[in-house]
HTML snippet that shows the backbone in 3Dmol.js (N, CA, C, O; Angstrom):
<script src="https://3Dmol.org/build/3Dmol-min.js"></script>
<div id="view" style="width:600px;height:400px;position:relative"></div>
<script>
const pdb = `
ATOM      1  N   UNK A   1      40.310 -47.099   9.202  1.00  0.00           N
ATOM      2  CA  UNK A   1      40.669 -46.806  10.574  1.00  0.00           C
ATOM      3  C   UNK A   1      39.749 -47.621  11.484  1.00  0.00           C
ATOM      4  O   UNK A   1      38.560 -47.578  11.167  1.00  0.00           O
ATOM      5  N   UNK A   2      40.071 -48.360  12.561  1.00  0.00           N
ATOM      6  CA  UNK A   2      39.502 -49.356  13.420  1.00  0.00           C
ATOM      7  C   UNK A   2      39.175 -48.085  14.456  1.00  0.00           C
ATOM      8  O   UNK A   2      39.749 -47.031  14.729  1.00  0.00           O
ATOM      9  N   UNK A   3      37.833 -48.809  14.926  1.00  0.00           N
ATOM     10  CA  UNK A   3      37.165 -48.173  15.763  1.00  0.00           C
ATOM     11  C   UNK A   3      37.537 -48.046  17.390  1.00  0.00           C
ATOM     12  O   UNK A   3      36.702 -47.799  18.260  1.00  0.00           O
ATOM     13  N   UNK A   4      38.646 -48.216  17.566  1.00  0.00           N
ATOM     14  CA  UNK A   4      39.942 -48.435  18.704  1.00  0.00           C
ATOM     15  C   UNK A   4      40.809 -46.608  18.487  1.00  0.00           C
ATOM     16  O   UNK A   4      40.924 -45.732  19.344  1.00  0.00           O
ATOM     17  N   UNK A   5      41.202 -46.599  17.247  1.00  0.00           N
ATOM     18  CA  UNK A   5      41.735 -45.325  16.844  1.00  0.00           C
ATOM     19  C   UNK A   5      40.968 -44.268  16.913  1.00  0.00           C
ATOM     20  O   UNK A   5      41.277 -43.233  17.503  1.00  0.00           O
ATOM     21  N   UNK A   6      39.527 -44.542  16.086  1.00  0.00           N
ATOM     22  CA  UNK A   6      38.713 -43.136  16.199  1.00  0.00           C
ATOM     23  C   UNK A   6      38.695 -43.222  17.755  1.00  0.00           C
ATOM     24  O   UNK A   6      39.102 -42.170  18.247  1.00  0.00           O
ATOM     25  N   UNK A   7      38.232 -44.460  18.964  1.00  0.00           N
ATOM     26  CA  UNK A   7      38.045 -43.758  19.877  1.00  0.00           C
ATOM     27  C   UNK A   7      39.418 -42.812  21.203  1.00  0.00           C
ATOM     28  O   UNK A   7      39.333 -42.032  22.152  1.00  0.00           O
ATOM     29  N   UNK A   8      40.560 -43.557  20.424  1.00  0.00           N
ATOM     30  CA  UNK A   8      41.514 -42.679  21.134  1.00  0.00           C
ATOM     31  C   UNK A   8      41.446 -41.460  20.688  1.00  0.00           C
ATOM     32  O   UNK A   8      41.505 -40.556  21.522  1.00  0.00           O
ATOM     33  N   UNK A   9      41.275 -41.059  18.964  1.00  0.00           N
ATOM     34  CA  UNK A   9      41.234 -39.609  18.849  1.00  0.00           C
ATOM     35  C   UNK A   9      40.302 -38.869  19.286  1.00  0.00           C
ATOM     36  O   UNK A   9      40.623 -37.684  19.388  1.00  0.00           O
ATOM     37  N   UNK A  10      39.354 -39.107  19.558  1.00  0.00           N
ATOM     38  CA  UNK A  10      38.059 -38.915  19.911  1.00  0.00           C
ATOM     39  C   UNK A  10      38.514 -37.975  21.544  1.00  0.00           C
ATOM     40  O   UNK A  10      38.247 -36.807  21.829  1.00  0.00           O
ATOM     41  N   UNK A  11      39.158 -38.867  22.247  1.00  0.00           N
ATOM     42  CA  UNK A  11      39.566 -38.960  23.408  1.00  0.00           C
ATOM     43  C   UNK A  11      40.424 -37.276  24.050  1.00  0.00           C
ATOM     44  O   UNK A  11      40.419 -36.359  24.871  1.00  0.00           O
ATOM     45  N   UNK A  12      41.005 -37.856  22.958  1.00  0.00           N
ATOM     46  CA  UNK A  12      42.614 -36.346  22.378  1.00  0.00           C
ATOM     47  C   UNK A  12      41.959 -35.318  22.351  1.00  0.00           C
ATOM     48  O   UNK A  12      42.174 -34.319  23.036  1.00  0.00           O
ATOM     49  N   UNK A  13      40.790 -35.521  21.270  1.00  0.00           N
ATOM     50  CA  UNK A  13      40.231 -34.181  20.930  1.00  0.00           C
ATOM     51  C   UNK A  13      39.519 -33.654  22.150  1.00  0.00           C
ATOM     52  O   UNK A  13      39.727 -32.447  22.267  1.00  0.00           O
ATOM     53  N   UNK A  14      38.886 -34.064  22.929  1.00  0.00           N
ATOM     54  CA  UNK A  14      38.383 -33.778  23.768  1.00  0.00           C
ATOM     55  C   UNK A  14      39.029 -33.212  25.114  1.00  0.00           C
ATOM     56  O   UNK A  14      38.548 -32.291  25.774  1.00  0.00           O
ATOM     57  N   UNK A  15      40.558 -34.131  25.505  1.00  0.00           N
ATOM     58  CA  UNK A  15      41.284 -33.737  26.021  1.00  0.00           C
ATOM     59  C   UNK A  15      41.947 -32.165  25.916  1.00  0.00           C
ATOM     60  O   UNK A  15      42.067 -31.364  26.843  1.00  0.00           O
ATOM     61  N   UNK A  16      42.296 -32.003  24.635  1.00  0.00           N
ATOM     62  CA  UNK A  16      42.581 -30.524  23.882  1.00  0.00           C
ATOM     63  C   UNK A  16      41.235 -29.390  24.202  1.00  0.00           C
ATOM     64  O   UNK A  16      41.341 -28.202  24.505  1.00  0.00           O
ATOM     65  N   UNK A  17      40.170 -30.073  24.048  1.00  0.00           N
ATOM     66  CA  UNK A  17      39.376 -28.997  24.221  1.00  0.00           C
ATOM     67  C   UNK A  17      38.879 -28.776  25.798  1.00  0.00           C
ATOM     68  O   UNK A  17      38.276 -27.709  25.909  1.00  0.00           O
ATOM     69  N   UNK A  18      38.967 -29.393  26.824  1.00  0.00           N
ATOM     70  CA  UNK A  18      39.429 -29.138  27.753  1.00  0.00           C
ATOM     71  C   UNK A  18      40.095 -28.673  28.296  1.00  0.00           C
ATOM     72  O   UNK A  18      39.753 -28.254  29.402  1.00  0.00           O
ATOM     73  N   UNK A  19      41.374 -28.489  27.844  1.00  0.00           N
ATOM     74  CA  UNK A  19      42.751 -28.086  28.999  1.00  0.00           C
ATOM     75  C   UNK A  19      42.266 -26.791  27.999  1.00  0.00           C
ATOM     76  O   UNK A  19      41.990 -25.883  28.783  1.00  0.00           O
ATOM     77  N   UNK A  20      42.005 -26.236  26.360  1.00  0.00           N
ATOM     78  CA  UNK A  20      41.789 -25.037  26.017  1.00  0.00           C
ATOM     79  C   UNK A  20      40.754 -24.262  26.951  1.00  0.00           C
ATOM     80  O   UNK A  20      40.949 -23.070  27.188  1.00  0.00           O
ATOM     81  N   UNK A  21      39.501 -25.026  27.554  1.00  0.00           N
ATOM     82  CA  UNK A  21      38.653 -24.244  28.289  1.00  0.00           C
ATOM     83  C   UNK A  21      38.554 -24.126  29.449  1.00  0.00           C
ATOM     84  O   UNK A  21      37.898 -23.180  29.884  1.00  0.00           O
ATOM     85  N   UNK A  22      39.124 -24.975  30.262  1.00  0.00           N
ATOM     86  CA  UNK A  22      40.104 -24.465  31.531  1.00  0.00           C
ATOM     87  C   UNK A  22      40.979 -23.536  31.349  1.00  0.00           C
ATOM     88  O   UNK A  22      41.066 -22.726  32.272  1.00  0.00           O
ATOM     89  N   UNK A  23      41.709 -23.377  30.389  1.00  0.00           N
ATOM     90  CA  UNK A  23      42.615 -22.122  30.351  1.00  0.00           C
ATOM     91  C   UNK A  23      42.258 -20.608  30.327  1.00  0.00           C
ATOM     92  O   UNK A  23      42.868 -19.630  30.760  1.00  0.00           O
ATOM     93  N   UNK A  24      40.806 -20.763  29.533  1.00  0.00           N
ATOM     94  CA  UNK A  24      39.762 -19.842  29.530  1.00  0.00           C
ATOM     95  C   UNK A  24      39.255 -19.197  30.312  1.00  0.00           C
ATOM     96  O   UNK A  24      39.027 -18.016  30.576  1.00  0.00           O
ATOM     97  N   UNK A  25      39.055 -20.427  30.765  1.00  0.00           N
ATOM     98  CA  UNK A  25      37.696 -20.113  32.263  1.00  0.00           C
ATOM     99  C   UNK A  25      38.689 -19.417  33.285  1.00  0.00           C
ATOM    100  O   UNK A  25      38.413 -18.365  33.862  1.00  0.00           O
ATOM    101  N   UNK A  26      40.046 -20.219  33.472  1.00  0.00           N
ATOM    102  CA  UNK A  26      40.298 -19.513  34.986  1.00  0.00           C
ATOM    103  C   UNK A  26      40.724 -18.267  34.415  1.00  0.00           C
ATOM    104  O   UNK A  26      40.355 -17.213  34.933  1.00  0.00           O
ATOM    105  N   UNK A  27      41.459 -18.278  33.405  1.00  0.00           N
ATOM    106  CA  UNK A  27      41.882 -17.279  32.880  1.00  0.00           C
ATOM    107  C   UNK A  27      40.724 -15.732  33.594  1.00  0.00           C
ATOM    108  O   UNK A  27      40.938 -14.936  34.509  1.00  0.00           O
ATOM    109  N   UNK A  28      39.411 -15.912  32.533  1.00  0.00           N
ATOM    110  CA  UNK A  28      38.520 -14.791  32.886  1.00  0.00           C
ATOM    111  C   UNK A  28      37.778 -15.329  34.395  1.00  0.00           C
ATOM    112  O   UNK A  28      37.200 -14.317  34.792  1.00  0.00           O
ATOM    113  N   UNK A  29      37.560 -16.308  35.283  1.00  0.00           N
ATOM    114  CA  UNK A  29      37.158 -15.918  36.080  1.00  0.00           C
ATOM    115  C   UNK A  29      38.628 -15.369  37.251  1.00  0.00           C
ATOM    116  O   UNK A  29      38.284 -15.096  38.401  1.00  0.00           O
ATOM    117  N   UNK A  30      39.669 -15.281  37.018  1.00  0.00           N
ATOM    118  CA  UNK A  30      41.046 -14.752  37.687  1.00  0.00           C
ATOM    119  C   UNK A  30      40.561 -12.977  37.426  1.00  0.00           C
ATOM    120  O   UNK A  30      40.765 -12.070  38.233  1.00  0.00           O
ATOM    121  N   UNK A  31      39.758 -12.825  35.816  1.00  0.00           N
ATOM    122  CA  UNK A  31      39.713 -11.298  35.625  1.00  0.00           C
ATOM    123  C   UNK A  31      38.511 -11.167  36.359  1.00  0.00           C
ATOM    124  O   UNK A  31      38.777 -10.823  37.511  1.00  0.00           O
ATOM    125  N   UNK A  32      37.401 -11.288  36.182  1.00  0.00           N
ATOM    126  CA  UNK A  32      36.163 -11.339  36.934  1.00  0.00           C
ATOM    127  C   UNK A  32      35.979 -10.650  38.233  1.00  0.00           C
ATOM    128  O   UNK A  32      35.207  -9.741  38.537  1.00  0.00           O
ATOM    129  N   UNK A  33      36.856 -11.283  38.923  1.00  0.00           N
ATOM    130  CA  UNK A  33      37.254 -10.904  40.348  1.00  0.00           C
ATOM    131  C   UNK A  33      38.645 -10.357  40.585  1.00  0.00           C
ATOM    132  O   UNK A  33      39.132 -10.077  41.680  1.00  0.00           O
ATOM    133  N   UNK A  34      39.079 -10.270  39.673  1.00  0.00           N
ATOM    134  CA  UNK A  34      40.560  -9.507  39.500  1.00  0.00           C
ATOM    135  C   UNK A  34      41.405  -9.767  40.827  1.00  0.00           C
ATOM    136  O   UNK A  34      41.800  -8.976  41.683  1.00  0.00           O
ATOM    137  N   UNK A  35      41.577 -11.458  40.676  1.00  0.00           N
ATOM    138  CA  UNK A  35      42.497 -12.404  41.683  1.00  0.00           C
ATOM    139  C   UNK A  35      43.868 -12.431  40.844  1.00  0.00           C
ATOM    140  O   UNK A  35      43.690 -13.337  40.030  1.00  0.00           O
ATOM    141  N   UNK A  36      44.718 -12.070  40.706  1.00  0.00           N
ATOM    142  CA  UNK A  36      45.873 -12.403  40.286  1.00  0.00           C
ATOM    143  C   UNK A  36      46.529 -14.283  40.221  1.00  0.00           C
ATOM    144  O   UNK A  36      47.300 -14.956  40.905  1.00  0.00           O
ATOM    145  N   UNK A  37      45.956 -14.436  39.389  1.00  0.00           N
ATOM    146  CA  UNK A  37      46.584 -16.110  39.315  1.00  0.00           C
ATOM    147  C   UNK A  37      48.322 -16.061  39.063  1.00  0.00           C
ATOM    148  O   UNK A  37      49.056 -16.369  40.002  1.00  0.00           O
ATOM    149  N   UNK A  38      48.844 -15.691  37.860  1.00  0.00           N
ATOM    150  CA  UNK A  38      49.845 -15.551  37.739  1.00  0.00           C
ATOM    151  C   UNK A  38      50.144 -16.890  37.111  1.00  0.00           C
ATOM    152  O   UNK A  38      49.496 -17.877  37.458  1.00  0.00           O
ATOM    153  N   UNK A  39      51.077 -16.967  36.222  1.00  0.00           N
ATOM    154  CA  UNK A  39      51.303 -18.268  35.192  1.00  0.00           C
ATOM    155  C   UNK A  39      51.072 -19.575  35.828  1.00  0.00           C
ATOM    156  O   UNK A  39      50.654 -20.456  35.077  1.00  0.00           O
ATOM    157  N   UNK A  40      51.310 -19.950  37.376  1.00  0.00           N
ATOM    158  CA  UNK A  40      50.822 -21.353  37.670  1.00  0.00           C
ATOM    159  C   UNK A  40      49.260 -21.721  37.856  1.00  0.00           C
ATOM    160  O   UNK A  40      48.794 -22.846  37.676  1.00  0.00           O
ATOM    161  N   UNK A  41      48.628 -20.727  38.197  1.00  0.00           N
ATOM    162  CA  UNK A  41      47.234 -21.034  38.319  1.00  0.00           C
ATOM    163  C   UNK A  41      46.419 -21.206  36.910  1.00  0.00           C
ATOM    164  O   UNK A  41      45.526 -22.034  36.726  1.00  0.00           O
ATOM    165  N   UNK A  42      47.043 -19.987  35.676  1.00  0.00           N
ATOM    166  CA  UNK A  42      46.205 -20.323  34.137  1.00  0.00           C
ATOM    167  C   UNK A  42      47.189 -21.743  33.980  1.00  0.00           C
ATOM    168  O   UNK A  42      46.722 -22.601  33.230  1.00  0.00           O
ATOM    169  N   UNK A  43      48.290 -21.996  34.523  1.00  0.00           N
ATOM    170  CA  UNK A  43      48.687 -23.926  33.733  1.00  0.00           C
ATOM    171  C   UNK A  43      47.500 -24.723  34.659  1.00  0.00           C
ATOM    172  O   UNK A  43      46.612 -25.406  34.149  1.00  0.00           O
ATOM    173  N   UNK A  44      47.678 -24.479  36.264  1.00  0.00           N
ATOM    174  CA  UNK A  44      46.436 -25.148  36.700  1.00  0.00           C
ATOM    175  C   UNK A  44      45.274 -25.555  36.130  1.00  0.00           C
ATOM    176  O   UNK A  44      44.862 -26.713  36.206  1.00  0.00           O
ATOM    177  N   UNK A  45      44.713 -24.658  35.555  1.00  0.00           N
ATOM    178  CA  UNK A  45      43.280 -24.231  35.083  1.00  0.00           C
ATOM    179  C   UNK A  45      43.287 -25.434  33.735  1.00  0.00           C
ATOM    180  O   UNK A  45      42.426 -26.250  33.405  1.00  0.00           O
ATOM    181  N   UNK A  46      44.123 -25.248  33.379  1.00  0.00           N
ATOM    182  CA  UNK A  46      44.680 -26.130  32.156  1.00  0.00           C
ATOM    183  C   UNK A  46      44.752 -27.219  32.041  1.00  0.00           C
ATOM    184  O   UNK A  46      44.471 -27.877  31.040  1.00  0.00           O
ATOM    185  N   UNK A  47      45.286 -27.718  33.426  1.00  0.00           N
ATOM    186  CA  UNK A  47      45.087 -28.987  33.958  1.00  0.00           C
ATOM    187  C   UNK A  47      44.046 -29.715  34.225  1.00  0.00           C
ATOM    188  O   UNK A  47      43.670 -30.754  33.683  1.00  0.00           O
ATOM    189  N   UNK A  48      43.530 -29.035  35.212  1.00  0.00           N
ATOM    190  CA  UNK A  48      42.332 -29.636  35.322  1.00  0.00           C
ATOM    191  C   UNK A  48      41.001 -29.691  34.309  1.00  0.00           C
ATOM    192  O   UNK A  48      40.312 -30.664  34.003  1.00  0.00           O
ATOM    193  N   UNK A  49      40.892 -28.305  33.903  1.00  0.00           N
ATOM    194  CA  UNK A  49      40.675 -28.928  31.915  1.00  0.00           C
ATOM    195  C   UNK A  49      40.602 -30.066  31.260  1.00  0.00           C
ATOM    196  O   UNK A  49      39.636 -30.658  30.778  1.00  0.00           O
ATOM    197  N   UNK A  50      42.030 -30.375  31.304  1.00  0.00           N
ATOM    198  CA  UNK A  50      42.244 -31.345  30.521  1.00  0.00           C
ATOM    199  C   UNK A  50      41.724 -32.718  30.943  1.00  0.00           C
ATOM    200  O   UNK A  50      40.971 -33.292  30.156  1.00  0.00           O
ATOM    201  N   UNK A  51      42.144 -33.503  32.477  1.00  0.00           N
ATOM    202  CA  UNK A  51      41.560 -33.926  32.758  1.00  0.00           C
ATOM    203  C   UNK A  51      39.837 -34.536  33.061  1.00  0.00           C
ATOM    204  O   UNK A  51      39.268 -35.621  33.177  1.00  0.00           O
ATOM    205  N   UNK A  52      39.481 -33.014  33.093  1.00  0.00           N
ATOM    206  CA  UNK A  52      37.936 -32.902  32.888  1.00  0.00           C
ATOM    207  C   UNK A  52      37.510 -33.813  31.428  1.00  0.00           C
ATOM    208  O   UNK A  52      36.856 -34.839  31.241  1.00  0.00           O
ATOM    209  N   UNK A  53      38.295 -32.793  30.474  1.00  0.00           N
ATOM    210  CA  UNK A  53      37.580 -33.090  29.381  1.00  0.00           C
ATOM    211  C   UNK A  53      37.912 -34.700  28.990  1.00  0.00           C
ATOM    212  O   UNK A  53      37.013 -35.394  28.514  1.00  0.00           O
ATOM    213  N   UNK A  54      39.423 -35.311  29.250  1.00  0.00           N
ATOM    214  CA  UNK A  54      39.261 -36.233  29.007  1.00  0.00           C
ATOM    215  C   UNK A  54      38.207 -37.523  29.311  1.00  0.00           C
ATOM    216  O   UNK A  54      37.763 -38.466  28.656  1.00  0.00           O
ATOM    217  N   UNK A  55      38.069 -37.014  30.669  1.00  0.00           N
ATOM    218  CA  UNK A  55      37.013 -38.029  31.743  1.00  0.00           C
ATOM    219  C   UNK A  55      35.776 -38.143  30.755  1.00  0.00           C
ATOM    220  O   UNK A  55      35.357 -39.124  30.140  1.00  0.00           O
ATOM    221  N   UNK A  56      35.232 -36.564  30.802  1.00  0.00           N
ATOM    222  CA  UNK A  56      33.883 -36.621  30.010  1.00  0.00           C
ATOM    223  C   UNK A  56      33.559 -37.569  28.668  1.00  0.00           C
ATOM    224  O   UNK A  56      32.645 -38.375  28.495  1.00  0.00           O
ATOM    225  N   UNK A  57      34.597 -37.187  27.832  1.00  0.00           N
ATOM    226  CA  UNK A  57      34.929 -37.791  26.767  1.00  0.00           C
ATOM    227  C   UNK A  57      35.149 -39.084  26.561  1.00  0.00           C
ATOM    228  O   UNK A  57      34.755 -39.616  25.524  1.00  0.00           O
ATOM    229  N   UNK A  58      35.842 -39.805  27.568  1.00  0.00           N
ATOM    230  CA  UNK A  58      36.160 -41.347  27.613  1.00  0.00           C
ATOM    231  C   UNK A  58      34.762 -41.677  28.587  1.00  0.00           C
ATOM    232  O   UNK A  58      34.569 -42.877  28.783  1.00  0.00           O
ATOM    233  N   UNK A  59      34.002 -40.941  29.068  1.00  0.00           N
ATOM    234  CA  UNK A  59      32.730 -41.422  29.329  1.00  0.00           C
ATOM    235  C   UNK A  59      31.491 -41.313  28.117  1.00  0.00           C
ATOM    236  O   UNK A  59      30.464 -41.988  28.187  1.00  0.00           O
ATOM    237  N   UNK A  60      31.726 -40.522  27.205  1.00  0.00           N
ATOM    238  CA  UNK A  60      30.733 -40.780  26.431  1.00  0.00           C
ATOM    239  C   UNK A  60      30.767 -41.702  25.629  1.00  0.00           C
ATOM    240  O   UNK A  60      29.805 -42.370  25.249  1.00  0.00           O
ATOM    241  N   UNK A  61      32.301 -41.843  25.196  1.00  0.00           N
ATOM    242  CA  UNK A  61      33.168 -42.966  23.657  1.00  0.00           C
ATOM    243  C   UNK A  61      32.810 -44.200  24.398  1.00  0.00           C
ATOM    244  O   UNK A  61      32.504 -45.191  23.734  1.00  0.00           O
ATOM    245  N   UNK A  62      32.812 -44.256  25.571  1.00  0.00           N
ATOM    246  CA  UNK A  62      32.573 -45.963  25.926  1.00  0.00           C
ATOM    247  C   UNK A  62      30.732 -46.011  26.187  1.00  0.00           C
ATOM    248  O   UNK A  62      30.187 -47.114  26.158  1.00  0.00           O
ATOM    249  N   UNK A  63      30.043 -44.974  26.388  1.00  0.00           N
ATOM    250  CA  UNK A  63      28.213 -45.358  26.171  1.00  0.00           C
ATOM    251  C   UNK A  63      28.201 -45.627  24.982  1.00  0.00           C
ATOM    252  O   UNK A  63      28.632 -44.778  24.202  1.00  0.00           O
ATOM    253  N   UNK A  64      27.690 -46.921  24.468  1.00  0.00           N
ATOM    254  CA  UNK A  64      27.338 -47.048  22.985  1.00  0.00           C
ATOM    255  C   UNK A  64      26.535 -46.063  22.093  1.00  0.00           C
ATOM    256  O   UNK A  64      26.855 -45.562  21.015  1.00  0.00           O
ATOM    257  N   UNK A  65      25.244 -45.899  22.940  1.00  0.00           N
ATOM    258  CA  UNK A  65      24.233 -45.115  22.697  1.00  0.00           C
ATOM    259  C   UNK A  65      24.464 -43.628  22.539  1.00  0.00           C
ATOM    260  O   UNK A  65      23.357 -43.110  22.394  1.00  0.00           O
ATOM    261  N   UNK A  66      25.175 -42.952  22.513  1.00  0.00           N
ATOM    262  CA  UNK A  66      25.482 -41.791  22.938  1.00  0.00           C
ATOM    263  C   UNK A  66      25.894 -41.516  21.371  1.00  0.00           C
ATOM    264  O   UNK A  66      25.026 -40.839  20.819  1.00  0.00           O
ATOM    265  N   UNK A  67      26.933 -41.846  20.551  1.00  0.00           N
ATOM    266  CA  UNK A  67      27.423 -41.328  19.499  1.00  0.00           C
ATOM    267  C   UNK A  67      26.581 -42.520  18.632  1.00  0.00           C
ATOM    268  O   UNK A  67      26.465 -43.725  18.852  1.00  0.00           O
ATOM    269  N   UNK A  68      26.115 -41.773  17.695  1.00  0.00           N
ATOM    270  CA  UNK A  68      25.027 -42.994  16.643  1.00  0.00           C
ATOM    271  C   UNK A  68      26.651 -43.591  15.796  1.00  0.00           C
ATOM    272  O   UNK A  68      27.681 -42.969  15.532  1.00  0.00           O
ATOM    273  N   UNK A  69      26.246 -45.090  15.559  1.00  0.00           N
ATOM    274  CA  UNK A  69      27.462 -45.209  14.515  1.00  0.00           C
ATOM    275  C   UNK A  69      26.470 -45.445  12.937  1.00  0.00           C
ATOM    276  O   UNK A  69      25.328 -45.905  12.934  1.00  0.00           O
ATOM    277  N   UNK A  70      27.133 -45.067  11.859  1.00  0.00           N
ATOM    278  CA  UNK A  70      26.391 -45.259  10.517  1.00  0.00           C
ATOM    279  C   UNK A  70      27.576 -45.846   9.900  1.00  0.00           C
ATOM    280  O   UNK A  70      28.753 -45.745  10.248  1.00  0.00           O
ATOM    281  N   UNK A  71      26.912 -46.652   8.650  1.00  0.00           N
ATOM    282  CA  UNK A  71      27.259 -47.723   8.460  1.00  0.00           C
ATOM    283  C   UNK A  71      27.653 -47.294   7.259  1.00  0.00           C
ATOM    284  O   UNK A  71      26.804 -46.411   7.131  1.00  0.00           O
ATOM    285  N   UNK A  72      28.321 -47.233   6.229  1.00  0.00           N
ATOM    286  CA  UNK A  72      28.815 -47.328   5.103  1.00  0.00           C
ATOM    287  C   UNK A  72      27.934 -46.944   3.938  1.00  0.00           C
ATOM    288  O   UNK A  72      28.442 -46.310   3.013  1.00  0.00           O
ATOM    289  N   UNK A  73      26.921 -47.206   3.912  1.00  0.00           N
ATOM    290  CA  UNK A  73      25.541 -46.975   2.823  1.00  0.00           C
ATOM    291  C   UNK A  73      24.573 -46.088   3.183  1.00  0.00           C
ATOM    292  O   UNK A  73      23.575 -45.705   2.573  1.00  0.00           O
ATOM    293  N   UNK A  74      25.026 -45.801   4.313  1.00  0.00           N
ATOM    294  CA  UNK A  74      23.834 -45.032   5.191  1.00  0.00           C
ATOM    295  C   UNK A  74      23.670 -43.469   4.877  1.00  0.00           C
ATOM    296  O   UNK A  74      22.625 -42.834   5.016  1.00  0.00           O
ATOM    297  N   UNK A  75      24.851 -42.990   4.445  1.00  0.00           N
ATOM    298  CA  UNK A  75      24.971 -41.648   4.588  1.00  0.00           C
ATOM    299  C   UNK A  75      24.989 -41.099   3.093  1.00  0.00           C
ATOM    300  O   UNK A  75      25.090 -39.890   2.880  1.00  0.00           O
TER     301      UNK A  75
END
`;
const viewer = $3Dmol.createViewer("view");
viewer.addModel(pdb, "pdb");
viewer.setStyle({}, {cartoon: {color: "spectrum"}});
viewer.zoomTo();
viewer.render();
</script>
């Protein structure tokens, strides 16, 4: 697998775990304060999630330094 692929999956995964913890978050801070979101605000929450996480994520995959790469013999 070329290092083009891991970093799109990389990307995905991160994306996924985003829009999951936006869904979360507004989810319980909607209970927290017991604001009634109602199904467009937990997709909201979701959204912007996702976005989040992708940003973060395609900001770390492109710092070199950030994810160590190992080499074939190394491990």
């Amino acid at each position: 697998m070329d290092q083009n692929s891991k970093d799109s999956l990389m990307v995905w995964a991160g994306t996924i775990l985003g829009a999951t913890g936006g869904w979360w978050g507004a989810t319980r801070l909607a209970a927290r304060y017991a604001v009634p979101l109602g199904t467009w605000g937990v997709l909201g929450g979701g959204v912007i999630g996702a976005i989040a996480g992708a940003a973060l994520t395609k900001m770390i995959v492109g710092d070199q330094g950030a994810i160590p790469q190992f080499e074939e013999g190394e491990l």
